[in-house]
TORKOL-803651 format. One record per residue: x, y, z of N, C-alpha, C in turn; residue in one letter. Coordinates in nm, 3 decimals, m for minus. Each point is the difference from the previous one (the first is absolute). Layout:
    n.east   n.north      n.up   ca.east   ca.north     ca.up    c.east   c.north      c.up   code
         X         Y         Z         X          Y         Z         X         Y         Z      A
...
! end
This chain:
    n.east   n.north      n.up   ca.east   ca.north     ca.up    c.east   c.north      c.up   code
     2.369    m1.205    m0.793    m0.120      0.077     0.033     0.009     0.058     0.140      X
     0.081    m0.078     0.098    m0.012      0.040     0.109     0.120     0.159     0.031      X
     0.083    m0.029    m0.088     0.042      0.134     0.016    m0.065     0.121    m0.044      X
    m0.066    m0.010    m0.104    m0.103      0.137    m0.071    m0.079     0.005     0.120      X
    m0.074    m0.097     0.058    m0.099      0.051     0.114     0.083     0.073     0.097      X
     0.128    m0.006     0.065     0.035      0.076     0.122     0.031     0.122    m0.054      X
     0.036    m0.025    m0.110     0.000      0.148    m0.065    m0.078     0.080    m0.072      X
    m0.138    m0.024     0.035    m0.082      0.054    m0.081    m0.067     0.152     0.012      X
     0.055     0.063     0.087    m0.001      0.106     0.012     0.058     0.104    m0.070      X
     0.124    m0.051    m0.060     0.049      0.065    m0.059     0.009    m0.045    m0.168      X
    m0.066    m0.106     0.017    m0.040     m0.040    m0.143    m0.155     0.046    m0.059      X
    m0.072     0.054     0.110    m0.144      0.053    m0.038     0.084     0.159    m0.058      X
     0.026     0.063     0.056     0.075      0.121    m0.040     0.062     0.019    m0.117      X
     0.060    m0.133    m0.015     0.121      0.031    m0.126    m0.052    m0.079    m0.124      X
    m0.144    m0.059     0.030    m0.039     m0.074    m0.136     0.005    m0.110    m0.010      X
     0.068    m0.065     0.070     0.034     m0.145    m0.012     0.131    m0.082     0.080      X
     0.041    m0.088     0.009     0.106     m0.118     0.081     0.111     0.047    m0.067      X
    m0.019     0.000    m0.113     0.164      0.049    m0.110     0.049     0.093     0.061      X
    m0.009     0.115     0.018     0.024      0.094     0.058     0.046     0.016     0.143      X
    m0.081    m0.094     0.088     0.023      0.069     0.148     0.119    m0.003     0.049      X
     0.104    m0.020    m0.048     0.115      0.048     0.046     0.090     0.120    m0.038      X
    m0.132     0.106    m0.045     0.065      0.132    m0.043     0.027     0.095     0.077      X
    m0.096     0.000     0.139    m0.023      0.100     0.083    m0.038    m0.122     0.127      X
     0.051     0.055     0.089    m0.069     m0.067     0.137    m0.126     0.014     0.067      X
    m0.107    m0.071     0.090    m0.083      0.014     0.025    m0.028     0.135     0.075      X
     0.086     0.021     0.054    m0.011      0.134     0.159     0.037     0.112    m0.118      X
     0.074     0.038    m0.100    m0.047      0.135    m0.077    m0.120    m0.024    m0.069      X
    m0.041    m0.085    m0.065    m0.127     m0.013    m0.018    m0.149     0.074     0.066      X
     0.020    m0.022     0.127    m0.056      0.075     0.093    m0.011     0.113    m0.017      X
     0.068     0.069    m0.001     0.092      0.158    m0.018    m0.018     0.045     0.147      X
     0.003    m0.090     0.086     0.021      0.059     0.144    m0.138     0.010     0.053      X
    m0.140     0.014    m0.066    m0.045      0.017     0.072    m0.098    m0.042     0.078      X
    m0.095    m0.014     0.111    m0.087     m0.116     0.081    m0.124     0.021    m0.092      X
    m0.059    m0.122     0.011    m0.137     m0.028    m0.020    m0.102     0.149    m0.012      X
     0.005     0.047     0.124    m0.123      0.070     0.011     0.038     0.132    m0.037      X
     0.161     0.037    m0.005     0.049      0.112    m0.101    m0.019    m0.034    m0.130      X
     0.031    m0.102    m0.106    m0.068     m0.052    m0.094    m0.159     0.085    m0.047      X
    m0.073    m0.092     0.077    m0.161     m0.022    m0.008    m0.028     0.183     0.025      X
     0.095     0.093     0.077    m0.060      0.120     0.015     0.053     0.063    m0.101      X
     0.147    m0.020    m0.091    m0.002      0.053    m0.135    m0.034    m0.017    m0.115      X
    m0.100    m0.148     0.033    m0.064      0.028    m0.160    m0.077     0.081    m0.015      X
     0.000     0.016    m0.167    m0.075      0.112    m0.060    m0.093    m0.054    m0.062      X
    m0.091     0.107    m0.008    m0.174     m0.029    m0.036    m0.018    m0.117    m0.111      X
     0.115    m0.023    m0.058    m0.028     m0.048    m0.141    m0.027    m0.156     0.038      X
     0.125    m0.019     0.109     0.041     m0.147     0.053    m0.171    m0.061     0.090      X
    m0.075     0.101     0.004    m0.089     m0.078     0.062    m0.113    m0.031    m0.096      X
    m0.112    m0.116     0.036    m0.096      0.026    m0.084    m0.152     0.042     0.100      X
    m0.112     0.035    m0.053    m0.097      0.006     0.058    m0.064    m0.133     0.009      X
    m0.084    m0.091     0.043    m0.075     m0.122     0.009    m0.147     0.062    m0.054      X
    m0.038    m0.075    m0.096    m0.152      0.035    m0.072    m0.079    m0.087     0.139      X
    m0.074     0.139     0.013    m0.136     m0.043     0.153    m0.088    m0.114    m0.068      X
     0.014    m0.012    m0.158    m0.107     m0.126    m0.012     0.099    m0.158    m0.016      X
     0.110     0.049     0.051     0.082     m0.153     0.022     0.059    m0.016     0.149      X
    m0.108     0.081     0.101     0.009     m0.043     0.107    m0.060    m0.031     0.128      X
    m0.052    m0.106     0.054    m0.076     m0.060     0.074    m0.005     0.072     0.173      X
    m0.116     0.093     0.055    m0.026      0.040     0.111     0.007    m0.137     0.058      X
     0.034    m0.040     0.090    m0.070     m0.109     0.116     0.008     0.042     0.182      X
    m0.130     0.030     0.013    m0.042      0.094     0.126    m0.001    m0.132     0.104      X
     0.115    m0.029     0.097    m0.029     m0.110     0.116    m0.057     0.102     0.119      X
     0.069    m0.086     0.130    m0.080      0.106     0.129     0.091     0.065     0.068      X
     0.113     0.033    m0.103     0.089      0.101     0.071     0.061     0.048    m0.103      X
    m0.044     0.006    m0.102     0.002      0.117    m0.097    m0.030    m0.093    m0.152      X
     0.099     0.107    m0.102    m0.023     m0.040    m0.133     0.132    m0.050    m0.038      X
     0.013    m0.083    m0.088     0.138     m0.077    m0.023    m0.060    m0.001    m0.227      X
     0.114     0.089    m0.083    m0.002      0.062    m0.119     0.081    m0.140    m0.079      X
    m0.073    m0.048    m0.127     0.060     m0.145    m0.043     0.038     0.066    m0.177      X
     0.135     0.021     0.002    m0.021      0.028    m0.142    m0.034    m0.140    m0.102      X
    m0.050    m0.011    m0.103    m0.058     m0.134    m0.073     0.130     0.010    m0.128      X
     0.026    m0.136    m0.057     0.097      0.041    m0.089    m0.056    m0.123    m0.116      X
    m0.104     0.131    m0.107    m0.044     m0.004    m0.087     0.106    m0.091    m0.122      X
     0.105     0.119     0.003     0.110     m0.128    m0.149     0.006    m0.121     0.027      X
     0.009    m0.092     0.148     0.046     m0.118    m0.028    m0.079    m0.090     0.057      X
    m0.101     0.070     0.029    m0.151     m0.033     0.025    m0.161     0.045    m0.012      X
     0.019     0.020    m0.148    m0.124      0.079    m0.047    m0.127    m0.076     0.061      X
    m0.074    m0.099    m0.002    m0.096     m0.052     0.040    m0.074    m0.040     0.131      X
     0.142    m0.005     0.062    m0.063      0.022     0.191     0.022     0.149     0.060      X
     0.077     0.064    m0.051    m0.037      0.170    m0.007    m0.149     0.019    m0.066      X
    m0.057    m0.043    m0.074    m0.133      0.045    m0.023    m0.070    m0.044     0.082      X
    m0.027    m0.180    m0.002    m0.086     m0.070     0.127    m0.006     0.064     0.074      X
     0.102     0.086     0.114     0.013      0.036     0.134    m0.051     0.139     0.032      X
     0.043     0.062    m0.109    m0.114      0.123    m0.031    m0.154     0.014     0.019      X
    m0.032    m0.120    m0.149    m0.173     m0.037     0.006    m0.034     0.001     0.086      X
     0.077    m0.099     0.125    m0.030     m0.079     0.081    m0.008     0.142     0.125      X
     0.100     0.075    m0.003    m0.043      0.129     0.083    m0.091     0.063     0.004      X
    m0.027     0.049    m0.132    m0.104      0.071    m0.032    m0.098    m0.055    m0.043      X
    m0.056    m0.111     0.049    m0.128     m0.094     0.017    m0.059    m0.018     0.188      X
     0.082     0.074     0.069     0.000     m0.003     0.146     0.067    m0.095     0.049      X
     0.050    m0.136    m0.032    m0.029     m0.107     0.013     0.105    m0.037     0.080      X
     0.105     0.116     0.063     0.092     m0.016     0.125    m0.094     0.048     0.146      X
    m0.076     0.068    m0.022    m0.087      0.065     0.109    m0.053    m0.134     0.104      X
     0.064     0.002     0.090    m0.116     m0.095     0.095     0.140    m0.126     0.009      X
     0.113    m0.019    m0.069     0.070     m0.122    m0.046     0.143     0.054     0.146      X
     0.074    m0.119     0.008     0.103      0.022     0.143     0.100    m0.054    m0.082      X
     0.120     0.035     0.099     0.156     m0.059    m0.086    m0.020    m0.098     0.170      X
     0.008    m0.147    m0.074    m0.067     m0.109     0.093     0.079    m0.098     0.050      X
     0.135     0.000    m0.109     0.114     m0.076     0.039     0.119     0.062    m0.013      X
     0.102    m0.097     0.072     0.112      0.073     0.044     0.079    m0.150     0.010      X
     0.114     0.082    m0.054     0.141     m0.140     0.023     0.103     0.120     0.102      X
     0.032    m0.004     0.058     0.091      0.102     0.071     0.093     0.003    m0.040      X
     0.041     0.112    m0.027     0.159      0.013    m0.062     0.002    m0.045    m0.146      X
    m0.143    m0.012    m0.083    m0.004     m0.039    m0.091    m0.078     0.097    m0.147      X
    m0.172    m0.006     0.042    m0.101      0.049    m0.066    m0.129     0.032     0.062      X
    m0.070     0.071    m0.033    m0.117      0.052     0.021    m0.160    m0.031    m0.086      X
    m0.038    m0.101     0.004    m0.039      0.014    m0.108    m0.174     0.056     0.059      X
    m0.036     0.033    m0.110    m0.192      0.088     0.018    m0.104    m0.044    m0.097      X
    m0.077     0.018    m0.015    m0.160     m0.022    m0.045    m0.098    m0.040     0.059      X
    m0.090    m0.047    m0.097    m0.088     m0.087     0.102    m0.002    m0.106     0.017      X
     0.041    m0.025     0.129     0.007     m0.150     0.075    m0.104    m0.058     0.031      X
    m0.121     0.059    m0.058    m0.120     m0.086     0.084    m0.055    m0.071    m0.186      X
     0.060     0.051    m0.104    m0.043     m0.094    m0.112    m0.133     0.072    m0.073      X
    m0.057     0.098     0.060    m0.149     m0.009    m0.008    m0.012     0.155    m0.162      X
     0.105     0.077     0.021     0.055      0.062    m0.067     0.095    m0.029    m0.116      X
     0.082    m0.105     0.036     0.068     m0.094    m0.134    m0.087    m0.075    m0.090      X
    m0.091    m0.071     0.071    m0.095      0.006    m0.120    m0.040     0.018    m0.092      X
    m0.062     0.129    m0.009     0.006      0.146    m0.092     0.112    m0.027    m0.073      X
     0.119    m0.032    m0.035     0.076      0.015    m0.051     0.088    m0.150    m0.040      X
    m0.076    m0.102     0.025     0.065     m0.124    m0.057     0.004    m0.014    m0.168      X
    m0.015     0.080    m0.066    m0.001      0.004    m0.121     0.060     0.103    m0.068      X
     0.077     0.043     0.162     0.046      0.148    m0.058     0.176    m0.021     0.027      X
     0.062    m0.112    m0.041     0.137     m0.040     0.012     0.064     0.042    m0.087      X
     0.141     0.021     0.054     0.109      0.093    m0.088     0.079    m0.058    m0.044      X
     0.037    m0.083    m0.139     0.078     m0.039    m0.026     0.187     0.019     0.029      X
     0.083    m0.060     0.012     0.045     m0.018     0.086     0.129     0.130    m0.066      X
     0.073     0.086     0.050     0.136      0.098    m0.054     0.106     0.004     0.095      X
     0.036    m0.108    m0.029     0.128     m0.076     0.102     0.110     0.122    m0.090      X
     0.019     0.002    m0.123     0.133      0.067    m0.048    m0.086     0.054    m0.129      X
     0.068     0.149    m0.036    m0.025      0.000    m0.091     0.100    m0.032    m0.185      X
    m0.082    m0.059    m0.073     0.167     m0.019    m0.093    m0.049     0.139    m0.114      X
     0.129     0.023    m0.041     0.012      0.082    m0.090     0.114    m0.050    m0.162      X
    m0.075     0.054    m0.102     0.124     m0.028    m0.135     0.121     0.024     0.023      X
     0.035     0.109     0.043     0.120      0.050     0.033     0.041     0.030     0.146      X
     0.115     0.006     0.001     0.062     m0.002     0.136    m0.056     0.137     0.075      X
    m0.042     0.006     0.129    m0.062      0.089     0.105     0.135     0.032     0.066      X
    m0.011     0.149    m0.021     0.088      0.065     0.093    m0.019     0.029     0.097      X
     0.069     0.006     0.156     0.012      0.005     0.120     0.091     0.088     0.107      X
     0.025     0.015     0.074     0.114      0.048     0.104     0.028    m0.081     0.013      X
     0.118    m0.116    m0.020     0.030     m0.119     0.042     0.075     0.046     0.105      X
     0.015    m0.149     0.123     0.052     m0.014     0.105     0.083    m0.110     0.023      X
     0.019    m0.089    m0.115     0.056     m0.135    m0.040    m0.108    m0.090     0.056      X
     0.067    m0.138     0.030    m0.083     m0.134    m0.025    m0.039    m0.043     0.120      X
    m0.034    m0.072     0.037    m0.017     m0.060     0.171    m0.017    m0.138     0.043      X
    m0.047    m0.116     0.066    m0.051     m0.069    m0.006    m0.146    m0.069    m0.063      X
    m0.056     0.126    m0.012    m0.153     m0.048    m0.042     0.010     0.066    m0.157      X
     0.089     0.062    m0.059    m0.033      0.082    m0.167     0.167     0.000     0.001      X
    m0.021    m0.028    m0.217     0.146      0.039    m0.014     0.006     0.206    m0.006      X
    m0.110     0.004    m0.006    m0.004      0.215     0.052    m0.101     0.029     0.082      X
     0.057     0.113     0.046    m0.061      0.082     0.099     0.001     0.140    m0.038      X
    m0.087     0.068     0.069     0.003      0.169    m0.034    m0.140     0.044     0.031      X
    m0.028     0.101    m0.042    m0.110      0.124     0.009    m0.070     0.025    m0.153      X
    m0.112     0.001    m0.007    m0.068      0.026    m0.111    m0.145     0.104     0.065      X
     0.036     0.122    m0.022    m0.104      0.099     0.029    m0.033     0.034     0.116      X
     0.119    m0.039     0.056    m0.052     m0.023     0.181    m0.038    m0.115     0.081      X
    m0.034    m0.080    m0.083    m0.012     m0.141     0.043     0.187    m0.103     0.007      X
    m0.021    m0.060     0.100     0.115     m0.122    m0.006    m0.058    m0.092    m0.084      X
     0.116    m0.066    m0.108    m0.045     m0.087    m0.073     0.076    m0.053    m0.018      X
    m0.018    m0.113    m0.106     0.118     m0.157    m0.008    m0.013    m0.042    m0.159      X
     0.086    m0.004    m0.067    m0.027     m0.039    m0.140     0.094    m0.159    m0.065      X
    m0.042    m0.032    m0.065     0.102     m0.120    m0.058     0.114     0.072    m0.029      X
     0.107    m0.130    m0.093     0.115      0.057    m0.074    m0.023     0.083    m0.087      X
    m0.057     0.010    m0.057    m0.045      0.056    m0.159    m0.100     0.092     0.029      X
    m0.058     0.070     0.119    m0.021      0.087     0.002    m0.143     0.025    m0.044      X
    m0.066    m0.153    m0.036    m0.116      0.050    m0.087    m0.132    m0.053     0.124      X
     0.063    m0.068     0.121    m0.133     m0.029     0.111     0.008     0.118     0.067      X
    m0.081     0.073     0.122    m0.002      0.099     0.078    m0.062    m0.048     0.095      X
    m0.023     0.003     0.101    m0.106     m0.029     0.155     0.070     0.108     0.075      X
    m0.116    m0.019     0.111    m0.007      0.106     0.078     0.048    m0.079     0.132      X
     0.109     0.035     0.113     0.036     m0.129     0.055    m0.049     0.038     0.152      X
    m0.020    m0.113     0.116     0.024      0.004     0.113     0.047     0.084     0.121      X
    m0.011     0.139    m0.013     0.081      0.070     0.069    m0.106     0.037     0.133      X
     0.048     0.076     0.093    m0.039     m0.005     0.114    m0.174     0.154    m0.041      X
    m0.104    m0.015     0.038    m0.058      0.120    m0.073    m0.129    m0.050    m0.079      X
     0.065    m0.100    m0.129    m0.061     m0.025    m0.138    m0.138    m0.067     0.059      X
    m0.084     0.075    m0.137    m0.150     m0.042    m0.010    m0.014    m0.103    m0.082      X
    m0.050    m0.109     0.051    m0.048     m0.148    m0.111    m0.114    m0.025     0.008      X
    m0.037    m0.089    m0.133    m0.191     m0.039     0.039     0.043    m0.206     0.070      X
    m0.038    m0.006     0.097    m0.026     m0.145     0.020    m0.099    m0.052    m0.062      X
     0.069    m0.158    m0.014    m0.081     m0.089    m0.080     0.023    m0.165     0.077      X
    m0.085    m0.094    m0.062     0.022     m0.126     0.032     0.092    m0.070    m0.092      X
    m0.024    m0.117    m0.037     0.100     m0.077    m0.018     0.015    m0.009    m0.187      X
    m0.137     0.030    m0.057     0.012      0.050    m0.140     0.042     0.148    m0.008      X
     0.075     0.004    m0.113     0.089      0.099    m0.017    m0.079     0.125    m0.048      X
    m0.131     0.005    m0.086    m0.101      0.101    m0.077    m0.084    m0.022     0.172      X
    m0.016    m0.008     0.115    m0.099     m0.021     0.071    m0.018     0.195     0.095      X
     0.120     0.031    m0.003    m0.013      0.171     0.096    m0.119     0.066    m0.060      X
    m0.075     0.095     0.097    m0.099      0.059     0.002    m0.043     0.084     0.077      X
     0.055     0.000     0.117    m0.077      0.116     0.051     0.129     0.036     0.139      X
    m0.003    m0.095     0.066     0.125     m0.042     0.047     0.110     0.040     0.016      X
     0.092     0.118     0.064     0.080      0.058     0.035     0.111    m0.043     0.096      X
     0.131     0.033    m0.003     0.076     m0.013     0.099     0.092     0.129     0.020      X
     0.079     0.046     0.107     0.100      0.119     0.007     0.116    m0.101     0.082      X
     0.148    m0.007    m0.039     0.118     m0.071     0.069     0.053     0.121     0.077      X
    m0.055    m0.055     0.166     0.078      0.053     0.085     0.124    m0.033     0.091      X
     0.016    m0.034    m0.120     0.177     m0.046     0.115     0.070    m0.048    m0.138      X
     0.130    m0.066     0.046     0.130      0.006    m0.079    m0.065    m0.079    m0.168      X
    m0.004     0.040    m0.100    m0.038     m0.037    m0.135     0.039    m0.175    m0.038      X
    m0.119    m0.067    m0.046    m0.036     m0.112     0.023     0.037    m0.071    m0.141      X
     0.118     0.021    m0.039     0.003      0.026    m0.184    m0.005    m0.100    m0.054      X
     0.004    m0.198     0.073    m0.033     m0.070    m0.071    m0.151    m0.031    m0.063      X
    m0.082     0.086     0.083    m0.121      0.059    m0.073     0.007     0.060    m0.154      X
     0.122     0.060    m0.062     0.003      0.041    m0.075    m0.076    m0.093    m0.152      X
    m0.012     0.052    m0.091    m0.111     m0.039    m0.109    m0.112    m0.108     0.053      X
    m0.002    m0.033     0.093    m0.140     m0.103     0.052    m0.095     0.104     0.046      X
    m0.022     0.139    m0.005    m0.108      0.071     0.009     0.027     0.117    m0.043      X
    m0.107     0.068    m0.017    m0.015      0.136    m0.088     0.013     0.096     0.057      X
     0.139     0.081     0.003    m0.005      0.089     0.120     0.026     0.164    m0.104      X
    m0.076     0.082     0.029    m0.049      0.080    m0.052    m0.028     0.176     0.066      X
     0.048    m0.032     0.072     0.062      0.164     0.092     0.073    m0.031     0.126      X
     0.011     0.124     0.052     0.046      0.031     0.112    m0.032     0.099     0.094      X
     0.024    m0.002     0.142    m0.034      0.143     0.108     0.057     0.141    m0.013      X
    m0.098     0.033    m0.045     0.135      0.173    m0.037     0.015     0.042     0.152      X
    m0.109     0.035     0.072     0.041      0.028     0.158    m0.131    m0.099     0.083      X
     0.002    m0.022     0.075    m0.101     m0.006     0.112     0.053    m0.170     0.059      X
     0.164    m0.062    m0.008    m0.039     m0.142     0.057    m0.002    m0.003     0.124      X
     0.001     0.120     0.074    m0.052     m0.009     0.122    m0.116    m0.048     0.062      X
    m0.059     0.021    m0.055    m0.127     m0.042     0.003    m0.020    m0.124    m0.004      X
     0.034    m0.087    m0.051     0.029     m0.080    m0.042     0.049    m0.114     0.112      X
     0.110     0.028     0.066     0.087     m0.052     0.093    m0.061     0.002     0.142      X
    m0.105     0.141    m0.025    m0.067      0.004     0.134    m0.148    m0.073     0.021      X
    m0.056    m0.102    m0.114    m0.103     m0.061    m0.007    m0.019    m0.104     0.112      X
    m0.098    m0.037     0.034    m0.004     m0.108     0.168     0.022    m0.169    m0.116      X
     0.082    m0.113     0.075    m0.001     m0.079    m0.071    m0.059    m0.101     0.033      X
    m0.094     0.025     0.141    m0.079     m0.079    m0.022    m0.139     0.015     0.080      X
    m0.104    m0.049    m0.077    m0.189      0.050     0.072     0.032     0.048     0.144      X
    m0.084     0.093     0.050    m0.021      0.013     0.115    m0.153    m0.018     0.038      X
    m0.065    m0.010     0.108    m0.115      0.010    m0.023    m0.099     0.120     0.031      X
    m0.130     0.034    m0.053    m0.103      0.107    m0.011     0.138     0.137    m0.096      X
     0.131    m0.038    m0.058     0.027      0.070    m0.043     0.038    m0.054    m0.161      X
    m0.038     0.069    m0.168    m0.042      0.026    m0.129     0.162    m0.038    m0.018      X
     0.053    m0.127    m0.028     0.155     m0.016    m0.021     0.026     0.089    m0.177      X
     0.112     0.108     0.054     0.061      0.052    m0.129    m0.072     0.007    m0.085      X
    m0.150     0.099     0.019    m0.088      0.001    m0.139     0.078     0.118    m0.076      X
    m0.037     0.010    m0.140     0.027      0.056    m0.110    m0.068     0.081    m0.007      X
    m0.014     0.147    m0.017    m0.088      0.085     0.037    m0.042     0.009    m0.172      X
     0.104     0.024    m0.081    m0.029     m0.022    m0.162     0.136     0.003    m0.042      X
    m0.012    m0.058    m0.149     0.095      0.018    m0.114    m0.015     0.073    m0.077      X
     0.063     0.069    m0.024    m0.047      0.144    m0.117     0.109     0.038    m0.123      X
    m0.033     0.035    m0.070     0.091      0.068    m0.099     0.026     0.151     0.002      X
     0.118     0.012     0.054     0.036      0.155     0.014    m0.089     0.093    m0.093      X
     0.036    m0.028    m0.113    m0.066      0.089    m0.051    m0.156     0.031    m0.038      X
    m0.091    m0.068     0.108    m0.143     m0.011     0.038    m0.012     0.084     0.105      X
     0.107     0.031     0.078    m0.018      0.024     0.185    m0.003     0.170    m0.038      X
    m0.125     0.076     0.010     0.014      0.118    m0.007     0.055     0.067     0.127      X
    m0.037    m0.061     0.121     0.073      0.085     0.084     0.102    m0.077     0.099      X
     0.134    m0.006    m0.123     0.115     m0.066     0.036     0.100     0.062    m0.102      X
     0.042     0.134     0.056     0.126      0.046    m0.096     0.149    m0.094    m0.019      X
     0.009    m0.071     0.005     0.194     m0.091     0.062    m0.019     0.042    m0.151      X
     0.121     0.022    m0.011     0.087     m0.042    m0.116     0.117    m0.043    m0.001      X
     0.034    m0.077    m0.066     0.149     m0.092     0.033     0.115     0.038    m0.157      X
     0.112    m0.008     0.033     0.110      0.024    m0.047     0.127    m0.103     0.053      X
     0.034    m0.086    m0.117     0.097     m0.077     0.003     0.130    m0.039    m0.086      X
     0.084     0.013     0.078     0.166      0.000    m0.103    m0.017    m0.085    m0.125      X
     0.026     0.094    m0.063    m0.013     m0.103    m0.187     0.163    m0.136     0.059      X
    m0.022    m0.117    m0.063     0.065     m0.071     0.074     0.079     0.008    m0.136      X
     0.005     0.059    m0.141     0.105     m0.023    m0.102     0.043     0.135     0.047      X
    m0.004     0.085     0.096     0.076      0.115     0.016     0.140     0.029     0.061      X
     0.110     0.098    m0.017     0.108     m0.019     0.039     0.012     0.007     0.168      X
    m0.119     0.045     0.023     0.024      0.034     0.161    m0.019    m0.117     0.078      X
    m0.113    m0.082    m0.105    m0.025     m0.102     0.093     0.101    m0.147    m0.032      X
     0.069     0.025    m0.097     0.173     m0.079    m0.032     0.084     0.013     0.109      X
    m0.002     0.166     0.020     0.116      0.039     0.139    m0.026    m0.070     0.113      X
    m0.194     0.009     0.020    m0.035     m0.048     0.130     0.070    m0.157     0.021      X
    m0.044    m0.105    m0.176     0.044     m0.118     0.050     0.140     0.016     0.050      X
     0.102     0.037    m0.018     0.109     m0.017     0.042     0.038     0.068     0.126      X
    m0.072     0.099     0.022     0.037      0.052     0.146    m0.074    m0.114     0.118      X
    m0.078    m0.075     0.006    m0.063     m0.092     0.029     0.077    m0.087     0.028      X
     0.034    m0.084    m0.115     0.138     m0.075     0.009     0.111     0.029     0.096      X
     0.014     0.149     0.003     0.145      0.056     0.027    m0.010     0.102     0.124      X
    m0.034    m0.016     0.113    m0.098      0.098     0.102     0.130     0.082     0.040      X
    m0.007     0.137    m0.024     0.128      0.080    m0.008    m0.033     0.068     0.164      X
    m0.124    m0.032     0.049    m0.042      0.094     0.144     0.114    m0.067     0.102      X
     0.037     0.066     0.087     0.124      0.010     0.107    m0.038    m0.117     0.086      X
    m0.098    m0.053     0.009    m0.035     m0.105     0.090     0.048    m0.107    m0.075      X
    m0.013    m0.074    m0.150     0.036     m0.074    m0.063     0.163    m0.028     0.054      X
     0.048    m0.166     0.026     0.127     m0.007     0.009     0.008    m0.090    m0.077      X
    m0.112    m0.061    m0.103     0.045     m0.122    m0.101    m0.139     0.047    m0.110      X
     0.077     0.020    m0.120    m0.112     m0.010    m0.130     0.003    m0.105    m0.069      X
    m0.087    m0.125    m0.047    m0.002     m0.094    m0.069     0.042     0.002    m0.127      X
    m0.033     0.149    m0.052     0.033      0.002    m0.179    m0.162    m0.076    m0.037      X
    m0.082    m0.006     0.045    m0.084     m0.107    m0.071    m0.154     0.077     0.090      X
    m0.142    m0.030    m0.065    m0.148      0.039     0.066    m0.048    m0.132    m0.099      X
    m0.077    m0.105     0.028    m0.113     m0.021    m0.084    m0.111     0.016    m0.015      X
    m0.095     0.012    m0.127    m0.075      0.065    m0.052    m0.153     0.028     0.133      X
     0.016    m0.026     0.087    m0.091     m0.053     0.093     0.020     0.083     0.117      X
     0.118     0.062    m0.047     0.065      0.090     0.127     0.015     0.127    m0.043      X
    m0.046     0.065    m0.108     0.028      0.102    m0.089    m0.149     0.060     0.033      X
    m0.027     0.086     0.103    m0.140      0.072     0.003     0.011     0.073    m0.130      X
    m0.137     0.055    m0.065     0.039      0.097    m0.086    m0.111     0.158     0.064      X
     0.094     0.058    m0.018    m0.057      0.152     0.094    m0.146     0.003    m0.081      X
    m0.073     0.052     0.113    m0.148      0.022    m0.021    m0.055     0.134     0.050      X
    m0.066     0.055    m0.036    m0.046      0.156     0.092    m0.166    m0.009    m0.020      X
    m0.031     0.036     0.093    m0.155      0.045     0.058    m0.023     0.126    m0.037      X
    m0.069     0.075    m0.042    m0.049      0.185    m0.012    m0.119    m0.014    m0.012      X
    m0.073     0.103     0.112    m0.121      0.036    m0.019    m0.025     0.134     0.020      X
    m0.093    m0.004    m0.127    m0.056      0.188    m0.018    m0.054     0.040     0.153      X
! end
């Protein structure tokens, strides 16, 4: 196994481990960098993001865009919605902080959770399917026997192809919970720093930051006084916000451009590079994102 992983760059390309000794990793590439890549794909390779699968969140130095990922988490993609468009982020702060870790937000004063102790999300650690779920695989790792991309999301599947989760990467949107597993509700976190993946299936993680983790990074981490720590101005659903044109566009991750990207990644052909690993894991694989507004 450990040889398919160093070579998996050129085994995402060619279909499979059988193969990768047909062609080498560096033609694979076809020579060219990352951001030559990402500027020749064509219209087809990208997709648009539906504005009603994506979460406004207005802090105090701007807006930070959460796409929600409905397939492998249908039920806290709805909660978080309701839960938007019930007001019920308005007035709420992102209140804790692990540094180098997570962010997490709601309401910390309880008085607002309330309202919603009856409103718990059963728990979508993975989703299973009859048949095997296809992917961009990236091979196996320590924490999954697979890795890869499913719609834009990083994800992790069993052998057989039939579990899916959404994994740990640096970015990803989860709902926090306590120590029962059906207990998440209202409860949010964003991972700002290096991806925390033995977290993986012990919580329901269910999007990611299309742009704004700046924002994010620049939050105070801890009370000051006569000053409102990191309030939440609101949570919204894009496609509620009449006067908020963004529209977002992101590399289809089963596309060929974004195959090339994994391997140019792997394989950094720019003149500064004096050592390429042959290798990115799934955690290290941004997937191109674009902002446009009318």
């Amino acid at each position: 196994m450990k040889k398919c992983v160093v070579t998996l760059l050129a085994a995402t390309l060619l279909g499979g481990c059988a193969q990768q000794s047909a062609q080498s990793p560096a033609e694979l590439t076809t020579g060219l960098t990352s951001s030559e890549i990402i500027a020749a794909a064509k219209d087809e390779q990208w997709r648009w993001v539906n504005p009603e699968n994506i979460l406004k969140l207005t802090l105090p130095t701007g807006a930070a865009y959460i796409e929600l990922n409905p397939q492998l988490a249908p039920e806290h993609s709805k909660n978080i919605k309701k839960l938007a468009r019930q007001g019920f982020y308005q007035g709420t702060h992102i209140y804790r902080f692990v540094e180098g870790f997570v962010a997490q937000g709601g309401d910390s004063t309880g008085k607002k959770l309330a309202k919603t102790k009856d409103n718990t999300v059963p728990a979508e650690f993975y989703l299973t399917t009859t048949e095997p779920l296809s992917i961009t695989e990236m091979g196996s790792d320590g924490y999954a026997p697979v890795t890869g991309f499913l719609n834009g999301f990083a994800v992790a599947q069993n052998q057989a192809h039939t579990q899916t989760w959404q994994i740990h990467c640096h970015g990803i949107f989860a709902m926090a919970r306590n120590n029962g597993i059906n207990s998440a509700s209202s409860e949010f976190f964003v991972t700002i720093g290096q991806g925390p993946r033995y977290l993986d299936k012990n919580i329901t993680v269910f999007g990611r930051v299309l742009t704004g983790m700046a924002h994010f990074h620049q939050l105070a981490r801890t009370p000051t006084e006569n000053t409102e720590f990191n309030p939440i101005t609101d949570l919204q659903v894009l496609a509620d916000v009449t006067d908020d044109s963004s529209r977002f566009k992101v590399m289809k991750t089963d596309s060929d451009a974004f195959k090339q990207l994994i391997a140019a990644r792997g394989n950094r052909s720019e003149e500064w590079f004096v050592h390429s690993p042959n290798y990115i894991d799934v955690c290290g694989m941004a997937v191109p994102t674009k902002q446009l507004n009318d």
